[in-house]
PyMOL CGO cylinders between C-alpha atoms (Angstrom):
from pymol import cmd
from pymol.cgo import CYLINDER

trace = [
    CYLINDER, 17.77, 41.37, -13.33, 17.86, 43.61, -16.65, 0.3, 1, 1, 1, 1, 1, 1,
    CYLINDER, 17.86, 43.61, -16.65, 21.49, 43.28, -16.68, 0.3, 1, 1, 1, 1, 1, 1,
    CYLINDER, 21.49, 43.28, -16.68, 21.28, 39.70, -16.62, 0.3, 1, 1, 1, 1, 1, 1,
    CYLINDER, 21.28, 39.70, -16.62, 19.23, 39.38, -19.30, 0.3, 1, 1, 1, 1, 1, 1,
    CYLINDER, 19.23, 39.38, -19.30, 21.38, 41.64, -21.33, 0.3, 1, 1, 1, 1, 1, 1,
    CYLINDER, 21.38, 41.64, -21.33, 24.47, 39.12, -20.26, 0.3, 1, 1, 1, 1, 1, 1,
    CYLINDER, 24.47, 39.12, -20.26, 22.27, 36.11, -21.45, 0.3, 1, 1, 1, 1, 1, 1,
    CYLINDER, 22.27, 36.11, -21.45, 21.49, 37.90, -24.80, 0.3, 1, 1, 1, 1, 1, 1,
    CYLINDER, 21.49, 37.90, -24.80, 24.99, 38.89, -25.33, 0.3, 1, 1, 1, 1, 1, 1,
    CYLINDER, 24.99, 38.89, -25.33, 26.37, 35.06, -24.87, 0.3, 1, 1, 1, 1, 1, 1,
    CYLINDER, 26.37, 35.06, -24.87, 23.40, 34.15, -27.63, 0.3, 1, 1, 1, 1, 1, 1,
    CYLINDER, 23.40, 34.15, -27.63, 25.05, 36.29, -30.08, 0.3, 1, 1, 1, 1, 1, 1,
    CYLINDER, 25.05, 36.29, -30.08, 28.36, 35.42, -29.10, 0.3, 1, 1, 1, 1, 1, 1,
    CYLINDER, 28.36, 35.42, -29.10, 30.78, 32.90, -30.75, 0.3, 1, 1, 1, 1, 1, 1,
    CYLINDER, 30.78, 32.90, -30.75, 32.34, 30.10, -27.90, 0.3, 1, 1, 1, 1, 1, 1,
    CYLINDER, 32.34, 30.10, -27.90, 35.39, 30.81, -26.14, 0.3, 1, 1, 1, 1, 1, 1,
    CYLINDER, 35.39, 30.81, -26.14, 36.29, 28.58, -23.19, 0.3, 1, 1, 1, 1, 1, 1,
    CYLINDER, 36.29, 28.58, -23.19, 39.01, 30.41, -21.13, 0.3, 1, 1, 1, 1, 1, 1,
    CYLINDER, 39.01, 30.41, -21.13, 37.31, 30.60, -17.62, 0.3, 1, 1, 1, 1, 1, 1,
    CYLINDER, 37.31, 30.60, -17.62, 40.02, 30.05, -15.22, 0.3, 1, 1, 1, 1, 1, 1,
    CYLINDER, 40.02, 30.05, -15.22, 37.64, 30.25, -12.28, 0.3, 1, 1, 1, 1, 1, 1,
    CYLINDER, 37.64, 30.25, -12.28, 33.85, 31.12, -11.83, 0.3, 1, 1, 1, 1, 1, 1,
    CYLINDER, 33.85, 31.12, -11.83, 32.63, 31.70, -8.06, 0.3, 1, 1, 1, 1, 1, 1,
    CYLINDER, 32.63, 31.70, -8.06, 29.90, 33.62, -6.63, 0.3, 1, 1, 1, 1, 1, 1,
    CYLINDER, 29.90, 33.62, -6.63, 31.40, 36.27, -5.62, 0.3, 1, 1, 1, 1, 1, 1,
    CYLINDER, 31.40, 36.27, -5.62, 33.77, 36.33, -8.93, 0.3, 1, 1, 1, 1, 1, 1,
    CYLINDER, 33.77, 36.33, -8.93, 35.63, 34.96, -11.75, 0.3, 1, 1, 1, 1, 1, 1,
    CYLINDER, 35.63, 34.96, -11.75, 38.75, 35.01, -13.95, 0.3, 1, 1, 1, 1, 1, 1,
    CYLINDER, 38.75, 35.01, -13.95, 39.04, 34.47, -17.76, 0.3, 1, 1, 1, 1, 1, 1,
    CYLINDER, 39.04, 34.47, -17.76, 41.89, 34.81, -20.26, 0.3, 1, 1, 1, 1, 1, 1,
    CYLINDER, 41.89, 34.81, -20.26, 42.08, 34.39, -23.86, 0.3, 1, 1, 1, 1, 1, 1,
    CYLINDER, 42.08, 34.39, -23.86, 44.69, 34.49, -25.98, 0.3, 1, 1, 1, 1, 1, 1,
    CYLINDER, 44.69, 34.49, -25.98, 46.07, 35.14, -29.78, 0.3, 1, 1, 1, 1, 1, 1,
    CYLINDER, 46.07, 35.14, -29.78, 48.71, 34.88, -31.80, 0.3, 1, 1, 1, 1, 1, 1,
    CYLINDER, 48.71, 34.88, -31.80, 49.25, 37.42, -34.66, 0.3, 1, 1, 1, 1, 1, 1,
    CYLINDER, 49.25, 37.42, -34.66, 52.22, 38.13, -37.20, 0.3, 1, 1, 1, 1, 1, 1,
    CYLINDER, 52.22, 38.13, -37.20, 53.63, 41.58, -36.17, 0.3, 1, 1, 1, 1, 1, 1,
    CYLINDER, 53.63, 41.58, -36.17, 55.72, 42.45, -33.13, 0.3, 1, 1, 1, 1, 1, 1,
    CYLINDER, 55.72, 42.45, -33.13, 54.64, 43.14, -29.81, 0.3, 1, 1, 1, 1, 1, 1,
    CYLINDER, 54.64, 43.14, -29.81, 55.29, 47.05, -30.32, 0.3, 1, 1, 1, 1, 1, 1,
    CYLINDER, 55.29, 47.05, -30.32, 52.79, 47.04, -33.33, 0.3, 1, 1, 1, 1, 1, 1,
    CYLINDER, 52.79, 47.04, -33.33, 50.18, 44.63, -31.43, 0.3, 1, 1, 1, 1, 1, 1,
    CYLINDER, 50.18, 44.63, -31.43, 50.27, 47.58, -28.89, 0.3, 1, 1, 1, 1, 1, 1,
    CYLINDER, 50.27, 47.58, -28.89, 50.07, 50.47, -30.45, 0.3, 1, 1, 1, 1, 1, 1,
    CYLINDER, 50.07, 50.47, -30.45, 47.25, 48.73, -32.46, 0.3, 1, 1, 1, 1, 1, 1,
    CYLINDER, 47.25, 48.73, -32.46, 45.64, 48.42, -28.73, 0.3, 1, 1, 1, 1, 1, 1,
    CYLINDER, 45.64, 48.42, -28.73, 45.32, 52.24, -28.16, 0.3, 1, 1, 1, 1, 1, 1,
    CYLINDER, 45.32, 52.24, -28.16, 46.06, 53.75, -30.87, 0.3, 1, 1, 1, 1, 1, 1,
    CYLINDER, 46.06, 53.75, -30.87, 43.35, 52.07, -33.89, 0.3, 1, 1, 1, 1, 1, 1,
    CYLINDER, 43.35, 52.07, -33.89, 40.29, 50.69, -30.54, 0.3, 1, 1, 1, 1, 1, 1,
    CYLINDER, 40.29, 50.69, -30.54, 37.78, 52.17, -32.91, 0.3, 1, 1, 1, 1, 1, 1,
    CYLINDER, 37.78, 52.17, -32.91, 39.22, 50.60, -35.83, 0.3, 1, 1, 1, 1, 1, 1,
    CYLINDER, 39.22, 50.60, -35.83, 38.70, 46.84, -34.24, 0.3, 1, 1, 1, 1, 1, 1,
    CYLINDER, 38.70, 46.84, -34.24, 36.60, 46.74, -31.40, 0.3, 1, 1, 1, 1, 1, 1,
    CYLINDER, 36.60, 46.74, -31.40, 32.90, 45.43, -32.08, 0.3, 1, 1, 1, 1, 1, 1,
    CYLINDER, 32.90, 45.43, -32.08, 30.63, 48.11, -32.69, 0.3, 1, 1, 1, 1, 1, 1,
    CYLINDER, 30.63, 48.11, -32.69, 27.77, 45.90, -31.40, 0.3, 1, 1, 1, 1, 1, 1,
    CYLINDER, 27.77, 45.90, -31.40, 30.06, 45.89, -27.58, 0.3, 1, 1, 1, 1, 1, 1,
    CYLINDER, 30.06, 45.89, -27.58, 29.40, 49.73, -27.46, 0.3, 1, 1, 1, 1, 1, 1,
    CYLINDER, 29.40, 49.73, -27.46, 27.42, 51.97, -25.48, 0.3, 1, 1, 1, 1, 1, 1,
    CYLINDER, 27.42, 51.97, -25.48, 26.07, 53.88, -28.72, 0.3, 1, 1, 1, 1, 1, 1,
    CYLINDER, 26.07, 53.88, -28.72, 26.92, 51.29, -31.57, 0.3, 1, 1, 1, 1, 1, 1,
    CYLINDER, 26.92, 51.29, -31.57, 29.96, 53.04, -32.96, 0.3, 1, 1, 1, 1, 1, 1,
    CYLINDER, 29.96, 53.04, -32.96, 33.29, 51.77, -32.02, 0.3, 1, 1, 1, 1, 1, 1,
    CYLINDER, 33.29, 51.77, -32.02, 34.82, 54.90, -33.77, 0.3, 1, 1, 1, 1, 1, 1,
    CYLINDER, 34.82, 54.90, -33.77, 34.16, 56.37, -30.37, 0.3, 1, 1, 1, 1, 1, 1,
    CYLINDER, 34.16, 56.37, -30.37, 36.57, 54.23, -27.78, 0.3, 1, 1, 1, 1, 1, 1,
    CYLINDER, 36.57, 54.23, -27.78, 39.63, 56.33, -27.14, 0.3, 1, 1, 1, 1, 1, 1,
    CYLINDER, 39.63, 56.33, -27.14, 42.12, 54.16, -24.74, 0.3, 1, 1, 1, 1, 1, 1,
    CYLINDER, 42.12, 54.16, -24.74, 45.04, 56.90, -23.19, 0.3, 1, 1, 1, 1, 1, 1,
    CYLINDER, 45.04, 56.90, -23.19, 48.10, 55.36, -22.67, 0.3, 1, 1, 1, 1, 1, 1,
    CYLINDER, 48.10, 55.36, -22.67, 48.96, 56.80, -19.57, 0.3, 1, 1, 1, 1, 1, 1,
    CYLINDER, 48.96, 56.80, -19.57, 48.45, 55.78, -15.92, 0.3, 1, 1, 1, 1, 1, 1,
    CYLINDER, 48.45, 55.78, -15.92, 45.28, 57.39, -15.05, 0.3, 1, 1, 1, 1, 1, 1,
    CYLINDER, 45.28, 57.39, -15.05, 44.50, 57.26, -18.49, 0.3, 1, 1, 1, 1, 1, 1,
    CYLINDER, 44.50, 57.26, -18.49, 40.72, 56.45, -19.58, 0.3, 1, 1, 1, 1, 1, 1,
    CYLINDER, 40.72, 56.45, -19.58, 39.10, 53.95, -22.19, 0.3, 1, 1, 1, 1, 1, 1,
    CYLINDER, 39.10, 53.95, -22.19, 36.49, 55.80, -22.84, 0.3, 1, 1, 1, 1, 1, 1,
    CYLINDER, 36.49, 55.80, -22.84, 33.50, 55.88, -25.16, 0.3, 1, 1, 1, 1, 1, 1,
    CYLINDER, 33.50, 55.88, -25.16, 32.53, 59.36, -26.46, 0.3, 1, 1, 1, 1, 1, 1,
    CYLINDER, 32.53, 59.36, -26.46, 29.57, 60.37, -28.25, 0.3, 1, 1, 1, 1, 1, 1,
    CYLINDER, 29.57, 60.37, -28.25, 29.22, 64.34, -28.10, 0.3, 1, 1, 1, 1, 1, 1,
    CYLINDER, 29.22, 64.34, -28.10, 27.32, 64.41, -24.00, 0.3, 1, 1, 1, 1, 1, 1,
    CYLINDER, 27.32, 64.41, -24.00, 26.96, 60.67, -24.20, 0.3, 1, 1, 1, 1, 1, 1,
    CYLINDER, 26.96, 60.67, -24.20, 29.78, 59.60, -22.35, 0.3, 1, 1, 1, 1, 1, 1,
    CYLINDER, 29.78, 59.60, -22.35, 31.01, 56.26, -20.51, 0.3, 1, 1, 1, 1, 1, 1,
    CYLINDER, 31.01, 56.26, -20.51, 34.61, 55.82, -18.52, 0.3, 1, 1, 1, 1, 1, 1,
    CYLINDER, 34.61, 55.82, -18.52, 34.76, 51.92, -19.39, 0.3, 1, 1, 1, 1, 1, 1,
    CYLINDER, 34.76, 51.92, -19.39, 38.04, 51.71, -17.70, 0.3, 1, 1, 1, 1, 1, 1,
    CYLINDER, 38.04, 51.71, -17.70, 41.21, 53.49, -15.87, 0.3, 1, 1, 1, 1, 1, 1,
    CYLINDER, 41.21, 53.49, -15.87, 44.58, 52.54, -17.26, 0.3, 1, 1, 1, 1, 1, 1,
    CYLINDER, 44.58, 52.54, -17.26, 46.46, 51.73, -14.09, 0.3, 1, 1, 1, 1, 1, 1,
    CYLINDER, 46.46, 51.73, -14.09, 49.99, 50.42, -15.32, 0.3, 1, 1, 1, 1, 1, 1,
    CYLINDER, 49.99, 50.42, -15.32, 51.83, 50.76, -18.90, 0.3, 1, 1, 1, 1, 1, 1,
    CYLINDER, 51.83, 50.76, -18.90, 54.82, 48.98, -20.35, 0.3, 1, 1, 1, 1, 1, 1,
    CYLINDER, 54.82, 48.98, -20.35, 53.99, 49.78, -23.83, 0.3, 1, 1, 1, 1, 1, 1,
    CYLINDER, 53.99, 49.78, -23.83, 54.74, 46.56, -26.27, 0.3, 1, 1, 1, 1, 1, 1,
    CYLINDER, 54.74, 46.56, -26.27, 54.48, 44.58, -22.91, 0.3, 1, 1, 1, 1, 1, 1,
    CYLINDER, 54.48, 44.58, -22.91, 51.43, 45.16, -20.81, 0.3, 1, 1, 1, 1, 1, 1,
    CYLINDER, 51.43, 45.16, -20.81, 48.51, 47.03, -20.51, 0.3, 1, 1, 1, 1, 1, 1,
    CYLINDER, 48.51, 47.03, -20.51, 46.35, 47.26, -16.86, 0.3, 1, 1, 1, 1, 1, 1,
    CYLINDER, 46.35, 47.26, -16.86, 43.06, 48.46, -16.27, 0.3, 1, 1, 1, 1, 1, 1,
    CYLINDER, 43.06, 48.46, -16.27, 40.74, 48.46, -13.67, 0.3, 1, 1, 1, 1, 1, 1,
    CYLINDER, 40.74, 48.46, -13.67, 36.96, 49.25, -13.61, 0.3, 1, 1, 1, 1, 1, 1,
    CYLINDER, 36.96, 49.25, -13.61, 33.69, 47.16, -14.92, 0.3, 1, 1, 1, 1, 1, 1,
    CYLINDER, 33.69, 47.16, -14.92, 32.91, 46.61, -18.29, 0.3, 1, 1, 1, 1, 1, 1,
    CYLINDER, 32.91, 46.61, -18.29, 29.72, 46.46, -19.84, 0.3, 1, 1, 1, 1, 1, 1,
    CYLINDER, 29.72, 46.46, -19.84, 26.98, 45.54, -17.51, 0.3, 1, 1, 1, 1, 1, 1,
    CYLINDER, 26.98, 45.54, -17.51, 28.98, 45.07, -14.76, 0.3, 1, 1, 1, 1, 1, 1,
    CYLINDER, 28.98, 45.07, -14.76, 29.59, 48.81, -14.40, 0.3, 1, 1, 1, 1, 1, 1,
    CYLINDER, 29.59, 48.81, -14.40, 25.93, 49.23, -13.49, 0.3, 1, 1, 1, 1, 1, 1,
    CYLINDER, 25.93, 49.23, -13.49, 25.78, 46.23, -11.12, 0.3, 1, 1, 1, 1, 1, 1,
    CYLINDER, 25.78, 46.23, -11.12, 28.70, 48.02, -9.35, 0.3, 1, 1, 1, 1, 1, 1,
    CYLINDER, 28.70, 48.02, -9.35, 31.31, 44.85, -10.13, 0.3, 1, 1, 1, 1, 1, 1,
    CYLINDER, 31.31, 44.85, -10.13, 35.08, 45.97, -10.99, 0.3, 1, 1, 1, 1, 1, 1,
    CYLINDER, 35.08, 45.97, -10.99, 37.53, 44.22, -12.23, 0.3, 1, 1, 1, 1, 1, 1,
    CYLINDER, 37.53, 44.22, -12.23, 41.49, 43.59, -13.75, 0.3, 1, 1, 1, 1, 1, 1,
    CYLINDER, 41.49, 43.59, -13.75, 41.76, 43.68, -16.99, 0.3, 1, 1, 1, 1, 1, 1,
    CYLINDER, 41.76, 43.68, -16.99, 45.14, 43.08, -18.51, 0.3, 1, 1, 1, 1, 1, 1,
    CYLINDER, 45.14, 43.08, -18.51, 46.39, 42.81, -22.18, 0.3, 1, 1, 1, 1, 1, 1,
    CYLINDER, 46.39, 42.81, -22.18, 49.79, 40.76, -22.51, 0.3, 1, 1, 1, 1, 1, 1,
    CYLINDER, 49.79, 40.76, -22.51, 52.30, 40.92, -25.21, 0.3, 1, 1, 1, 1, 1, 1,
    CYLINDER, 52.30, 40.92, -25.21, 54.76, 38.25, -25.65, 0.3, 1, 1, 1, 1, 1, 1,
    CYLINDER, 54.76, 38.25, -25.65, 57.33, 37.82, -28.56, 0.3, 1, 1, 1, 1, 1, 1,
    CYLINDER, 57.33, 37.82, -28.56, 56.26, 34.21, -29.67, 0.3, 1, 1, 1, 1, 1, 1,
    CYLINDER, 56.26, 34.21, -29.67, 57.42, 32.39, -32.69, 0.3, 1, 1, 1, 1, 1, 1,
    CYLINDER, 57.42, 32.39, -32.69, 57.99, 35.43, -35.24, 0.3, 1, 1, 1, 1, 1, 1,
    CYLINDER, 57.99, 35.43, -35.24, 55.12, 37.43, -34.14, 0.3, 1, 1, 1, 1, 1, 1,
    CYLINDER, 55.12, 37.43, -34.14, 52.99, 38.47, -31.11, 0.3, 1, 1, 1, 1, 1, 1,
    CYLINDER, 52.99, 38.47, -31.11, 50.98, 36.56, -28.29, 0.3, 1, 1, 1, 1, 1, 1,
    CYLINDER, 50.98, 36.56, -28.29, 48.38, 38.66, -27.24, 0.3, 1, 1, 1, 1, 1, 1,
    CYLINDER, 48.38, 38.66, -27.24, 46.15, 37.59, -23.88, 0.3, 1, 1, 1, 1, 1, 1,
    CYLINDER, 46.15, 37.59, -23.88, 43.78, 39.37, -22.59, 0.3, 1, 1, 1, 1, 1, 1,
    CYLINDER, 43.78, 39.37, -22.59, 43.05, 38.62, -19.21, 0.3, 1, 1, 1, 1, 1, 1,
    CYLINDER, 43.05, 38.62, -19.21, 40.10, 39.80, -16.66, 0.3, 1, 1, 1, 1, 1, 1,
    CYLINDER, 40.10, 39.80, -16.66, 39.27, 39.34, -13.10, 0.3, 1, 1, 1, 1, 1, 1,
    CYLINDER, 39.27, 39.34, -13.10, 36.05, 40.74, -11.98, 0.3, 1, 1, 1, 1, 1, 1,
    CYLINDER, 36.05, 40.74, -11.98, 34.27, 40.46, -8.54, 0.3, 1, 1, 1, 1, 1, 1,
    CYLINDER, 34.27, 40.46, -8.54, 32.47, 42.64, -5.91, 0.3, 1, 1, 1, 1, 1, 1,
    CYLINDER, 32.47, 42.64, -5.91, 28.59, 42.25, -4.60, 0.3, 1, 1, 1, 1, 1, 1,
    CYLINDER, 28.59, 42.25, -4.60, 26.28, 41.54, -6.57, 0.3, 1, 1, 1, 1, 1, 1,
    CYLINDER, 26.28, 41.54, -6.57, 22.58, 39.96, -5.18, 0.3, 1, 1, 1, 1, 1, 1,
    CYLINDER, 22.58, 39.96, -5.18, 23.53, 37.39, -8.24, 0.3, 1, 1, 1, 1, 1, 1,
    CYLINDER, 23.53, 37.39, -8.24, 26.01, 34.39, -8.45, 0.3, 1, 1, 1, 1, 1, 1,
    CYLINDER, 26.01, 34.39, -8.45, 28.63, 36.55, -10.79, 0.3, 1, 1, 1, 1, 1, 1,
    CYLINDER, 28.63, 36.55, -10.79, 30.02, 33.30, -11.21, 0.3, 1, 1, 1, 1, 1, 1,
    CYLINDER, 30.02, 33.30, -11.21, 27.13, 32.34, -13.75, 0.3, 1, 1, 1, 1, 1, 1,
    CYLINDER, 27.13, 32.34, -13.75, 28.30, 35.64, -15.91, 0.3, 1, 1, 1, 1, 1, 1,
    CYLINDER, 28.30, 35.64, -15.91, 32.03, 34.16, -16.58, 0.3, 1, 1, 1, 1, 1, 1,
    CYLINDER, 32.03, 34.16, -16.58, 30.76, 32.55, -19.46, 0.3, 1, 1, 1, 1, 1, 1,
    CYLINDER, 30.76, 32.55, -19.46, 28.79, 35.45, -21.48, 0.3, 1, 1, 1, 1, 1, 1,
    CYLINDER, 28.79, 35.45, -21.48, 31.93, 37.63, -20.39, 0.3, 1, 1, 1, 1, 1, 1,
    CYLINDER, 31.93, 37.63, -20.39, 34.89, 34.83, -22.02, 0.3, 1, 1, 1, 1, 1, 1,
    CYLINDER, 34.89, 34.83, -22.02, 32.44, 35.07, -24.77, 0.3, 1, 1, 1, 1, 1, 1,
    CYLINDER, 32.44, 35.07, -24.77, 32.39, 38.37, -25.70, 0.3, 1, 1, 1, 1, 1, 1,
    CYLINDER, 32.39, 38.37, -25.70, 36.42, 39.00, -24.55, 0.3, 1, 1, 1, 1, 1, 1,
    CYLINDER, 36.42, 39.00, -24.55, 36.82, 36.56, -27.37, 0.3, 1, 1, 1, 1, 1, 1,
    CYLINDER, 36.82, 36.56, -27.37, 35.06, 38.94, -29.70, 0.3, 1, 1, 1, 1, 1, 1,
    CYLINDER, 35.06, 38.94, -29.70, 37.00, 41.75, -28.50, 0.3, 1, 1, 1, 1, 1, 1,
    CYLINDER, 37.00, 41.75, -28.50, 40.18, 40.07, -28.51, 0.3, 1, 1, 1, 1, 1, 1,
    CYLINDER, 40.18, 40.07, -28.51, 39.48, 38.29, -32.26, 0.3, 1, 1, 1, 1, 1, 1,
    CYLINDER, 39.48, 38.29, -32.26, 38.81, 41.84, -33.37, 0.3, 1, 1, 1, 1, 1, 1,
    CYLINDER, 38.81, 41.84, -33.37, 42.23, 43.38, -32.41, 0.3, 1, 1, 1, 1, 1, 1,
    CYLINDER, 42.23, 43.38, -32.41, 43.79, 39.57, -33.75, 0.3, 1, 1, 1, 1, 1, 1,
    CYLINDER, 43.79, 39.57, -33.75, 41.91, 40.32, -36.92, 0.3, 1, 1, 1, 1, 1, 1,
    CYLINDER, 41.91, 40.32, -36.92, 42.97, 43.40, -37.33, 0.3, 1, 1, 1, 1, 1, 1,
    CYLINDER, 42.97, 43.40, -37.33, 46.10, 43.15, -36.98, 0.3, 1, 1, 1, 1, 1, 1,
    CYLINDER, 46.10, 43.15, -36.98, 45.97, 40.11, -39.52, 0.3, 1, 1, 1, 1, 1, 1,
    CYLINDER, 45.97, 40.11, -39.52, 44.84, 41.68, -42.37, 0.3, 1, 1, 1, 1, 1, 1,
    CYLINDER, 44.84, 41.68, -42.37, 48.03, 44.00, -43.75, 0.3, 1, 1, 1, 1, 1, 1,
    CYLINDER, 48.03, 44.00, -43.75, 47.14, 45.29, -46.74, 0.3, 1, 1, 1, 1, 1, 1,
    CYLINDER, 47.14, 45.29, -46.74, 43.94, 46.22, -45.92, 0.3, 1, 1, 1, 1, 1, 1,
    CYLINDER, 43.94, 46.22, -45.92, 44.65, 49.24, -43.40, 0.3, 1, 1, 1, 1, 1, 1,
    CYLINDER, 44.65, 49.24, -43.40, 45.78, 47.34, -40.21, 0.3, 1, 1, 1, 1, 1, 1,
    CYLINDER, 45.78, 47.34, -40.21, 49.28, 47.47, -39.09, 0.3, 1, 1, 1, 1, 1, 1,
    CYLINDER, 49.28, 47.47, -39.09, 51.87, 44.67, -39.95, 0.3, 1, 1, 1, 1, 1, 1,
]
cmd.load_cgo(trace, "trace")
């Protein structure tokens, strides 16, 4: 039950997304998407090379996003580091850099309920720049509906997916373009 009340605090904070493609008990999908002015090779790299440049620092383990890594490699790890405070977030299970990016593994609280999922970042070539959706399919037993969480989760994938969007939005300022 802690975990849900850390979900229920999270969607508080949380600005609305509504990109729940299904919510059952035993699991749900989401996807959000984005449109940003570079090309789907720059979206990318943005993706795993600059994590701890745009990811919320609030969505991390030890509240510094300076310490996600994501490998770009099969097998590879998104990973938050903090000298022996350490979390595997996710396992990078298929690459087509500028394309796609799979991973599999539970995010967040879900890790500690023992739920995995799919997550999947898209790049598509749209209109001068970049689509980017990010896509997530979690499921596995929980005591809980996980169906009720698909809401809290689209929230904060929202956040996580603005924060790449914004990122990559901004030019001058440092981020790619």
């Amino acid at each position: 039950m802690k975990a849900l009340a850390v979900i229920v605090l999270l969607a508080a904070i949380a600005p609305a997304q509504a990109a729940i493609k299904d919510a059952q008990p035993d699991g749900f999908t989401i996807e959000n998407a984005e449109w940003v002015p570079v090309s789907p090779q720059v979206a990318y790299a943005a993706l795993t090379d600059d994590v701890g440049r745009w990811w919320p620092a609030d969505h991390t383990w030890w509240g510094d996003a300076s310490k996600l890594s994501i490998s770009d490699k099969v097998g590879g790890c998104f990973c938050e580091i903090n000298g022996a405070q350490q979390a595997w977030h996710m396992t990078v299970v298929f690459t087509d850099p500028g394309k796609l990016m799979r991973m599999t593994g539970g995010l967040g609280p879900l890790q500690g309920m023992g739920l995995q999922g799919v997550l999947e970042w898209r790049f598509t070539e749209e209109k001068g720049g970049t689509r980017i959706t990010l896509w997530y399919r979690a499921g596995g037993y929980t005591p809980d509906d996980i169906g009720k969480f698909a809401p809290v989760v689209d929230k904060v994938q929202g956040l996580q997916l603005g924060g790449l969007a914004a990122f990559l939005r901004k030019g001058a300022d440092g981020a790619p373009r």
